[in-house]
C-alpha positions in Angstrom: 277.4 -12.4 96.1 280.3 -12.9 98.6 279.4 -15.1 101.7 281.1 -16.1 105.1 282.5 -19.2 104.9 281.9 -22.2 106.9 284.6 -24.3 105.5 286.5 -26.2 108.2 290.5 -26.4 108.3 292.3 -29.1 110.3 295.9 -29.6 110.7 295.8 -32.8 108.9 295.0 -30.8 105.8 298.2 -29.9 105.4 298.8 -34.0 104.8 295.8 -34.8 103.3 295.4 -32.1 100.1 297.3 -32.8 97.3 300.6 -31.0 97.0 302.1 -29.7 93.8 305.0 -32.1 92.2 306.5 -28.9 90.3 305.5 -25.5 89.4 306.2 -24.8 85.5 306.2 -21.1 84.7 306.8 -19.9 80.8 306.9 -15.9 80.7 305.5 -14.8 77.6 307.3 -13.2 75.0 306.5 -9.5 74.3 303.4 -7.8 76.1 300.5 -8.9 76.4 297.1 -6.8 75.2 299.0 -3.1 76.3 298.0 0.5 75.6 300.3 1.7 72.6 302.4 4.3 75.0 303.2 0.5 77.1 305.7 -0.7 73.8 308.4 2.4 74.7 308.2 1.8 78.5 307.9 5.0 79.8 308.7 4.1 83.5 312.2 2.4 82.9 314.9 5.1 83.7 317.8 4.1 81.2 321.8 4.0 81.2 323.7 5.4 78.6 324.1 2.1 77.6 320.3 1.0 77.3 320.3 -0.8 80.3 317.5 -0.4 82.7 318.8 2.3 85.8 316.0 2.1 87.7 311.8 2.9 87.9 309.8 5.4 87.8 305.7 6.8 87.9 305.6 8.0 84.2 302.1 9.8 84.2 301.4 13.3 85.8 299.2 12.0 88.4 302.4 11.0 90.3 303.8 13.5 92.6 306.3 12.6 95.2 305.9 13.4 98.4 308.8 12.0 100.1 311.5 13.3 98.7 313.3 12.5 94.8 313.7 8.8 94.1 316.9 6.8 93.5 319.7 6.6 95.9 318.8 9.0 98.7 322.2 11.1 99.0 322.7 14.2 101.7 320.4 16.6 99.8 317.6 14.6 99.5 317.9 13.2 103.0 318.1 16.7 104.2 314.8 17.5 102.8 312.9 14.2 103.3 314.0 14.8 107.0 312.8 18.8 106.5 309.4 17.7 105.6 309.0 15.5 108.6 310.2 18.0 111.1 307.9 20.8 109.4 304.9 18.1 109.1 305.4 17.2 113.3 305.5 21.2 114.0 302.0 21.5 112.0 300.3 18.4 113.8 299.7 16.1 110.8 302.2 13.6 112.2 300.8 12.6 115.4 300.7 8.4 116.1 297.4 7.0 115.6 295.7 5.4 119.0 295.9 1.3 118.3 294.3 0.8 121.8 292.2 -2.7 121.5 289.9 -3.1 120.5 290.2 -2.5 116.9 290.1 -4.6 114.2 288.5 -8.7 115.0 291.3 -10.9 114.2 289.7 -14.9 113.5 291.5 -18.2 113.6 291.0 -18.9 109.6 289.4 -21.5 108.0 290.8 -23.4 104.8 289.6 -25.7 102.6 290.8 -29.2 103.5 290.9 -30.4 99.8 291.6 -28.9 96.5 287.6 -29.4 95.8 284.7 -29.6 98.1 283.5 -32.4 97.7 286.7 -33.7 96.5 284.7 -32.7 93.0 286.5 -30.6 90.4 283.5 -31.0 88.0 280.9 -28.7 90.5 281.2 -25.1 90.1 282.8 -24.1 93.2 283.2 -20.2 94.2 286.4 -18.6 94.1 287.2 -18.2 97.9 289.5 -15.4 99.2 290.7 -15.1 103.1 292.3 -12.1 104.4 295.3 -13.0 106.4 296.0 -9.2 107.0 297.3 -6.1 105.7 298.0 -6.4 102.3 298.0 -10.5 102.5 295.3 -12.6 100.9 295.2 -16.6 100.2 293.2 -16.9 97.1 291.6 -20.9 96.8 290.6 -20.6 93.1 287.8 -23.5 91.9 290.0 -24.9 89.5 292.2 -26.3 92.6 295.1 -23.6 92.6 296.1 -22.1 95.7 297.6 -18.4 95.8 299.0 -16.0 97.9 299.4 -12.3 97.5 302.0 -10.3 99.8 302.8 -12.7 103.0 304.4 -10.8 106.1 303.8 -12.5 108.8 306.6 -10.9 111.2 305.7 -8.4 114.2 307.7 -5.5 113.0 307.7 -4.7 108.8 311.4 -3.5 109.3 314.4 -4.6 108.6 315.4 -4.6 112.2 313.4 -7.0 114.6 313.5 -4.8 117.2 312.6 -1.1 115.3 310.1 0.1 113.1 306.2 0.0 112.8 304.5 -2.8 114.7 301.4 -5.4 114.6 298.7 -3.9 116.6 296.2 -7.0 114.9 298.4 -10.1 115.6 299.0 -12.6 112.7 295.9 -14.9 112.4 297.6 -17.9 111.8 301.3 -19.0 111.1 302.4 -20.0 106.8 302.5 -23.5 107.9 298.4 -23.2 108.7 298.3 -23.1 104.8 297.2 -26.3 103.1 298.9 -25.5 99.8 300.7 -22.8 98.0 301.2 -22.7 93.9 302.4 -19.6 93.5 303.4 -16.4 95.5 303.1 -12.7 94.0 304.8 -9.9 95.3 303.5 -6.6 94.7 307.0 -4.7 95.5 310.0 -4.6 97.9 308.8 -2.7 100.8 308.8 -4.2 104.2 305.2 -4.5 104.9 305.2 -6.4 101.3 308.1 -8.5 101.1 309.1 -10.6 104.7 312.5 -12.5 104.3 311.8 -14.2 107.2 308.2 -15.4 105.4 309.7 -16.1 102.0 312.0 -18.6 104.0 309.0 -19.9 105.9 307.0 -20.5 102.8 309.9 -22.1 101.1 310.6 -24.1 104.2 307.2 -25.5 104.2 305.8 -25.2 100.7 308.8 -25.8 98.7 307.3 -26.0 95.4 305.4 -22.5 95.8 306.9 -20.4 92.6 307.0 -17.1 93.4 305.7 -13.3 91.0 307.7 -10.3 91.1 308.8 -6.7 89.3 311.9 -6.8 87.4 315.2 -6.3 89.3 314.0 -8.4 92.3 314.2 -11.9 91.4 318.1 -11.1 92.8 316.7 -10.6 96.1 315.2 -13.9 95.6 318.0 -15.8 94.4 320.6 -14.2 96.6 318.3 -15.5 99.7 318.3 -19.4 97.9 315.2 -19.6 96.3 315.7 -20.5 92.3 311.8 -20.7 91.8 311.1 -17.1 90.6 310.3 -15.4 87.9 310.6 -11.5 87.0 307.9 -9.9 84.9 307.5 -6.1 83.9 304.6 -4.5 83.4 302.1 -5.9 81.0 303.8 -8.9 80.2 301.9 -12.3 81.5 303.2 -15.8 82.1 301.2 -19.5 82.3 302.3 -21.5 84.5 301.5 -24.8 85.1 301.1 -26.9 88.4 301.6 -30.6 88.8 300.2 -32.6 91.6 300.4 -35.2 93.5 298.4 -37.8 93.9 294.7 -37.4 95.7 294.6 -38.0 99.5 297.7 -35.9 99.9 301.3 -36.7 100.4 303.9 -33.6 100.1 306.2 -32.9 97.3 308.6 -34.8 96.2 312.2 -33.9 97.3 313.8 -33.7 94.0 311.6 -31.7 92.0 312.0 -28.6 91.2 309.7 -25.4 89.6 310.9 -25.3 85.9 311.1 -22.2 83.5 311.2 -24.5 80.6 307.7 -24.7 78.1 305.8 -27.7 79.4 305.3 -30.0 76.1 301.9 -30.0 74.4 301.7 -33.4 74.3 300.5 -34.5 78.1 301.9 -38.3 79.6 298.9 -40.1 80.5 298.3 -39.6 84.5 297.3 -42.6 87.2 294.0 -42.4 87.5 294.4 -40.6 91.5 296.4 -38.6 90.2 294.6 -34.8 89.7 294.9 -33.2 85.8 297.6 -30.1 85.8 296.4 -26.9 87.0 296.4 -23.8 84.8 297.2 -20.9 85.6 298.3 -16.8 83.9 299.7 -14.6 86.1 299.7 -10.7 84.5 302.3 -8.4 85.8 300.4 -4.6 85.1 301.2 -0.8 86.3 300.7 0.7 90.0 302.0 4.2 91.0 304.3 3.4 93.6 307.6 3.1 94.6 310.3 0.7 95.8 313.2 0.1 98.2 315.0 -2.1 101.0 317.0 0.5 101.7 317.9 4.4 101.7 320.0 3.7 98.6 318.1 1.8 96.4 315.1 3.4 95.9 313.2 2.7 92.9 315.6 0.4 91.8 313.5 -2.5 91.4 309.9 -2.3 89.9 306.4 -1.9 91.6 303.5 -3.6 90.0 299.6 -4.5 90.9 298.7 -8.2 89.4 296.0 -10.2 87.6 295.9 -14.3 88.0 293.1 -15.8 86.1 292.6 -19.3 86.3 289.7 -21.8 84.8 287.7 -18.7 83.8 287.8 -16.7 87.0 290.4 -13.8 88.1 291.6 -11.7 90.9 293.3 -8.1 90.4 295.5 -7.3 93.1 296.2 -3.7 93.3 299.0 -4.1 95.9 300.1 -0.7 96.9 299.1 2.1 95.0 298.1 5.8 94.9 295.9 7.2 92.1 296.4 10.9 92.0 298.6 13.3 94.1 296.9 16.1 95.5 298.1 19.2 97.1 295.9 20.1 99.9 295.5 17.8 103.1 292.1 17.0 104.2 292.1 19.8 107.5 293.1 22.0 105.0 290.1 21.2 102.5 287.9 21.3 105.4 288.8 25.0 106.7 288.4 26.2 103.3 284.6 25.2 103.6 281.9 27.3 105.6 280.7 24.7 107.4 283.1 21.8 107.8 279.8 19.3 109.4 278.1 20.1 105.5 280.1 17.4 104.0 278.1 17.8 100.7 280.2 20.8 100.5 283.3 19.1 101.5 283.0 16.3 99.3 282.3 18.7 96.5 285.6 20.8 97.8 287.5 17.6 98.2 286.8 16.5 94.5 287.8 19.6 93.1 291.0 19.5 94.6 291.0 16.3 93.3 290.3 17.5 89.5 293.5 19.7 89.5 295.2 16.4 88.8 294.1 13.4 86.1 294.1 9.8 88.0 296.7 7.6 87.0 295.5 6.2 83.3 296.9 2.9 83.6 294.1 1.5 85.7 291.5 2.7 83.0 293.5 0.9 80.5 294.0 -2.4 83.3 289.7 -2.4 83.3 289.6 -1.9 79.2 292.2 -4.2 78.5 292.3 -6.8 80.9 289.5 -6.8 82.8 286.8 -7.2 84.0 287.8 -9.3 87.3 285.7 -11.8 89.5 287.4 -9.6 92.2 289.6 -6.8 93.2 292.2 -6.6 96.2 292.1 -2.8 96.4 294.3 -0.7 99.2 292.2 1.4 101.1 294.8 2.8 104.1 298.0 4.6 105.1 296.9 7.9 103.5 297.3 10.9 105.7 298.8 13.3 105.6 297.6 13.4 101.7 300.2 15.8 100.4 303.1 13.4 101.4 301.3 10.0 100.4 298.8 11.0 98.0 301.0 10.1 95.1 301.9 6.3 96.4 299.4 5.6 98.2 295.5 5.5 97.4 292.8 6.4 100.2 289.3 5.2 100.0 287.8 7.7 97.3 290.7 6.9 94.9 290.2 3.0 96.0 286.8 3.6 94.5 287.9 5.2 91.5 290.4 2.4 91.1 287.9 -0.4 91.5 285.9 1.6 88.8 288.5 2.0 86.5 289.2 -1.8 86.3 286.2 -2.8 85.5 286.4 -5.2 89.1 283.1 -6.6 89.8 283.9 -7.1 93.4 286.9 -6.1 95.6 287.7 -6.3 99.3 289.8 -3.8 101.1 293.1 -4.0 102.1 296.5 -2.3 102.9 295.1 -1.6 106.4 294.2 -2.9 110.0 297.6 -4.5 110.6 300.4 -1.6 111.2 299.9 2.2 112.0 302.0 3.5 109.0 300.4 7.0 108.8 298.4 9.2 110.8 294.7 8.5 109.8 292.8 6.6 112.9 293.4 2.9 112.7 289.6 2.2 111.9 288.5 5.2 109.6 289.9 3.1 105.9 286.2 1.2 106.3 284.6 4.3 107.3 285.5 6.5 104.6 284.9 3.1 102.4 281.6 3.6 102.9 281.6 7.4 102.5 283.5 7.1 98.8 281.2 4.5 97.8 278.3 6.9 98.6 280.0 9.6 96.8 280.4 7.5 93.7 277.1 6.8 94.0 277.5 2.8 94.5 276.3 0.8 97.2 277.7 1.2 100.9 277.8 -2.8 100.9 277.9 -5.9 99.0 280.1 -4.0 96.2 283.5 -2.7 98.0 283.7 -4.3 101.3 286.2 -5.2 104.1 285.8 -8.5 106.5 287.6 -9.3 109.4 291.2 -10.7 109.6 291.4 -14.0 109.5 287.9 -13.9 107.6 287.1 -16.0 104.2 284.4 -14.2 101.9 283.1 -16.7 98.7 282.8 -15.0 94.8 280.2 -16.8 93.0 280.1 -16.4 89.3 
């Protein structure tokens, strides 16, 4: 059962928890357990040559709305520009009212120690704090620290000045965090990957190793950072964090996070100084896409993530859709006698649904990988549904997702932070609800969403 925390965070945390000495990632050879179509990777685009061109969805539950993917030249600007035009003409791109209030933003509360207690031995909960859209800082019992997707800038744009921004402010600034292992990085889109936050953890966690898609550990390296490793989709890495000694002290100024295999024969430790912590970190499918700019779409891979450490794991579904539909919801609506009957709805809505499989992949995430402790599902920026149905899951296929991999718990995200679509800023919770009656689980306690800035605790 998830609870509020009550843990207290003080600024002195940052000095008294102990801080990793170096970060040791070794990325598995080969795939991990992988359905049998995962061996011919279906979503790498290929050269003449063999070499990898870009990314794509491989499965027929993947229809793009926005236009066809690579490099967006005249034609397909042209049409992506069309639909929007034709889309503002028929009403389904009006702005979304982000008048206060919406959703409570919290100061949050960390642990001020790598244990309660200062006790590795207790079994602690798994402790997960939403810092906001697609963010979450993940304090496993084992001791590690994780964090999923920072982007802690106004605007998730390229330009500071342009482009969608905050109507929930930042609950707290990267240097609030005690400790960061390890970063993972879902994909390359602005409200997912922050330059300006990368530098900002690096600046003040400079041991944090950082999880991405293949084709972007460039980005990393050409902005500085050496600590990265690349994974496509099913393969896994361990890595392994050293720490410092207990009572805090940061890291030392000459280490570095290594991609070398750690030796199997450990050196004995001072006795204040913690054991390693251990970590695998599984890079698996999402239907998505990915680009930093108009000419460089797909070019660098999407994924959703699993980190399991000391028996306990968190799937993070980063930004997905499940199935592309072709009818928007006014549309489904009008086509029923009474739109208030929403049994009749819903039962219109899933048929529309049913013209289309959902993406297989999550089914094989839940078979083969699964179950997880808990699920980071998206549950917002969905409307209209036949231009982001195929990228971007709303809260019926967030249900369907959590289903499919075999999560025992999951929290919402993807929502509450930037108006990226039309849907009202507050109806992702709403419709939570409604899936989760649909699908005939409970409204709460299963699938929920907290507060920004709000810690919820995962028993075992």
């Amino acid at each position: 059962m998830s609870t509020t925390s009550t843990a207290t965070a003080t600024a002195a945390a940052q000095h008294t928890m102990e801080q990793p000495t170096s970060v040791t990632v070794v990325a598995h050879e080969g795939l991990g357990p992988a359905p049998e179509t995962a061996q011919t990777k279906p979503h790498h685009v290929l050269n003449a040559d063999g070499s990898v061109q870009k990314f794509r969805n491989p499965h027929s539950s993947f229809v793009d709305g926005l236009g066809p993917a690579g490099s967006l030249g005249p034609l397909g600007f042209f049409k992506v520009m069309g639909t929007f035009i034709r889309y503002r003409f028929q009403g389904k791109l009006d702005t979304p009212d982000t008048t206060p209030p919406t959703v409570t933003v919290r100061t949050p509360t960390f642990l001020p120690t790598r244990y309660p207690d200062n006790d590795p031995t207790k079994n602690h909960p798994l402790r997960a704090t939403w810092l906001g859209h697609a963010c979450y800082y993940i304090e496993f019992p084992t001791g590690l620290r994780v964090l999923f997707d920072p982007v802690f800038e106004d605007r998730c744009s390229p330009m500071s000045f342009l482009g969608p921004k905050r109507f929930t402010p930042a609950p707290c600034v990267l240097a609030d965090l005690p400790a960061v292992d390890a970063v993972v990085i879902s994909h390359s889109h602005y409200d997912h990957l922050s330059g300006p936050s990368v530098q900002t953890i690096r600046q003040h966690h400079p041991r944090a190793h950082f999880f991405v898609g293949l084709g972007l550990a460039d980005w990393f390296k050409n902005a500085g950072i050496k600590e990265v490793t690349e994974l496509d989709w099913w393969q896994d890495a361990e890595a392994t964090v050293t720490l410092g000694p207990v009572g805090g002290g940061s890291a030392a100024k000459t280490s570095t996070s290594s991609s070398a295999r750690p030796s199997s024969v450990a050196s004995a430790a001072p006795a204040n100084v913690p054991a390693p912590l251990k970590a695998l970190i599984s890079c698996l499918p999402s239907q998505h896409t990915s680009a930093r700019s108009p000419f460089d779409r797909d070019h660098t891979l999407w994924c959703s993530w699993a980190v399991s450490s000391g028996g306990r794991s968190v799937y993070f579904g980063g930004d997905t859709g499940y199935r592309a539909v072709d009818q928007d919801q006014e549309e489904i609506e009008a086509s029923v006698k009474d739109a208030s009957d929403l049994a009749a709805v819903h039962a219109a809505d899933d048929a529309v649904r049913a013209q289309r499989p959902g993406c297989p992949d999550f089914a094989h995430i839940g078979a083969l990988r699964g179950p997880f402790d808990v699920g980071l599902l998206p549950i917002g920026a969905y409307k209209p549904r036949t231009l982001f149905s195929g990228m971007h899951a709303d809260p019926v296929d967030a249900v369907d997702i959590f289903k499919d991999t075999k999560c025992r718990r999951a929290m919402g995200i993807h929502w509450g932070t930037w108006a990226l679509t039309t849907e009202p800023v507050m109806e992702p919770p709403q419709k939570l609800k409604e899936a989760l009656r649909r699908r005939g689980l409970p409204e709460t306690g299963v699938f929920d969403v907290c507060e920004i800035g709000e810690s919820r605790e995962f028993g075992e």
